[in-house]
C-alpha positions as CSV (number, residue, x, y, z in Angstrom):
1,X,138.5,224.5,152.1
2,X,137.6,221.1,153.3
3,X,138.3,219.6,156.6
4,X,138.1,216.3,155.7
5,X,141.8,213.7,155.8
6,X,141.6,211.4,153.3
7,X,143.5,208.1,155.0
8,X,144.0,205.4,152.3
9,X,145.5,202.4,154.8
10,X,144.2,199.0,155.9
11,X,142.1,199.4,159.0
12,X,144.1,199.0,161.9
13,X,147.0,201.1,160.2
14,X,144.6,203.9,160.0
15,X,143.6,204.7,163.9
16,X,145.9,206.6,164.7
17,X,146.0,209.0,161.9
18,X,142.1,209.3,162.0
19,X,142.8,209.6,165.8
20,X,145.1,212.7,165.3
21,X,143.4,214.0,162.5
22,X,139.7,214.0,164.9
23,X,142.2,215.8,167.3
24,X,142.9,218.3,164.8
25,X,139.2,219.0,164.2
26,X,139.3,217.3,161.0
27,X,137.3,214.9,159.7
28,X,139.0,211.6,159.5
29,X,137.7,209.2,156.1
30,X,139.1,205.9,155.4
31,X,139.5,204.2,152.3
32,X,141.0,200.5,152.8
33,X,142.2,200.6,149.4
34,X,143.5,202.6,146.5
35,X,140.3,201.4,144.5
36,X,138.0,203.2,147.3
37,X,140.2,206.1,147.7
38,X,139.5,206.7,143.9
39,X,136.3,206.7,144.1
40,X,136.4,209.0,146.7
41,X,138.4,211.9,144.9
42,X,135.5,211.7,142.3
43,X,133.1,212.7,144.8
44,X,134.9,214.6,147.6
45,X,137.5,217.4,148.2
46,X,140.1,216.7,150.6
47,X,142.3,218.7,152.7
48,X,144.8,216.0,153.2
49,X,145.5,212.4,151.4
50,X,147.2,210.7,153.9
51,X,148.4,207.0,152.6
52,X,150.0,203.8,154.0
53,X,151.8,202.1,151.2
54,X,154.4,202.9,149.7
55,X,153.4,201.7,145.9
56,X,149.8,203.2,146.4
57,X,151.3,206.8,147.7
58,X,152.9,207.5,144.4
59,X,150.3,206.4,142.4
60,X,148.2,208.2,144.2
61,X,150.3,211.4,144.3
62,X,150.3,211.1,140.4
63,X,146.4,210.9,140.4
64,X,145.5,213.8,143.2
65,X,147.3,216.5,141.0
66,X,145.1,215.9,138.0
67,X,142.4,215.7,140.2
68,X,142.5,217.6,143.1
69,X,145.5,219.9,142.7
70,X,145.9,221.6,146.1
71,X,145.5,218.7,148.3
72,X,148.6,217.6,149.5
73,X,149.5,213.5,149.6
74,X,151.7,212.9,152.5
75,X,153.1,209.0,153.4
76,X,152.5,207.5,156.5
77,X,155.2,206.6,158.4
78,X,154.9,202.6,160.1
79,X,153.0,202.1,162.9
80,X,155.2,201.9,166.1
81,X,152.4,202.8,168.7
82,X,153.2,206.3,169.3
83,X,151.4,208.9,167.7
84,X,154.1,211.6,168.0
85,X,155.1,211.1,164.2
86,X,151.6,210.9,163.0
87,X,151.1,214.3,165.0
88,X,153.9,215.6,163.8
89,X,153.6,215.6,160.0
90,X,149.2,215.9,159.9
91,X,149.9,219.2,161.8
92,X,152.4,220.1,159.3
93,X,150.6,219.1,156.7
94,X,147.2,220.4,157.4
């Protein structure tokens, strides 16, 4: 199984998660866009999807089953500062 977290969120929404994800001893990589993320998938297996936006999480859940069918896509909750949520669902996640 891989240990890479796919994060799909601009970049200053995605420290944290690749923060906790590192923390995790996963290996945290970040796609700024759906576009990216996509390309990714083609080339990569991921443990985790992890994504920022609303609109881009279901199309991306829709995608990742065709493509990568075990990998779980899990939404991101907003960025508040604390990293207790983040923690919270990567550990449950991964």
């Amino acid at each position: 199984m891989s240990n890479q977290v796919l994060i799909v969120a601009a970049e200053a929404a995605s420290r944290t998660p690749a923060s906790v994800a590192q923390s995790l001893n996963f290996t945290p990589v970040i796609a700024a866009n759906e576009e990216e993320a996509l390309a990714l998938l083609d080339e990569q297996v991921f443990s985790l999807i992890a994504v920022g936006d609303e609109a881009t999480w279901q199309r991306m859940r829709e995608i990742v089953e065709s493509r990568q069918p075990m990998t779980r896509v899990l939404r991101l909750p907003e960025a508040n500062g604390d990293d207790t949520i983040v923690r919270r669902l990567l550990t449950r996640y991964l």
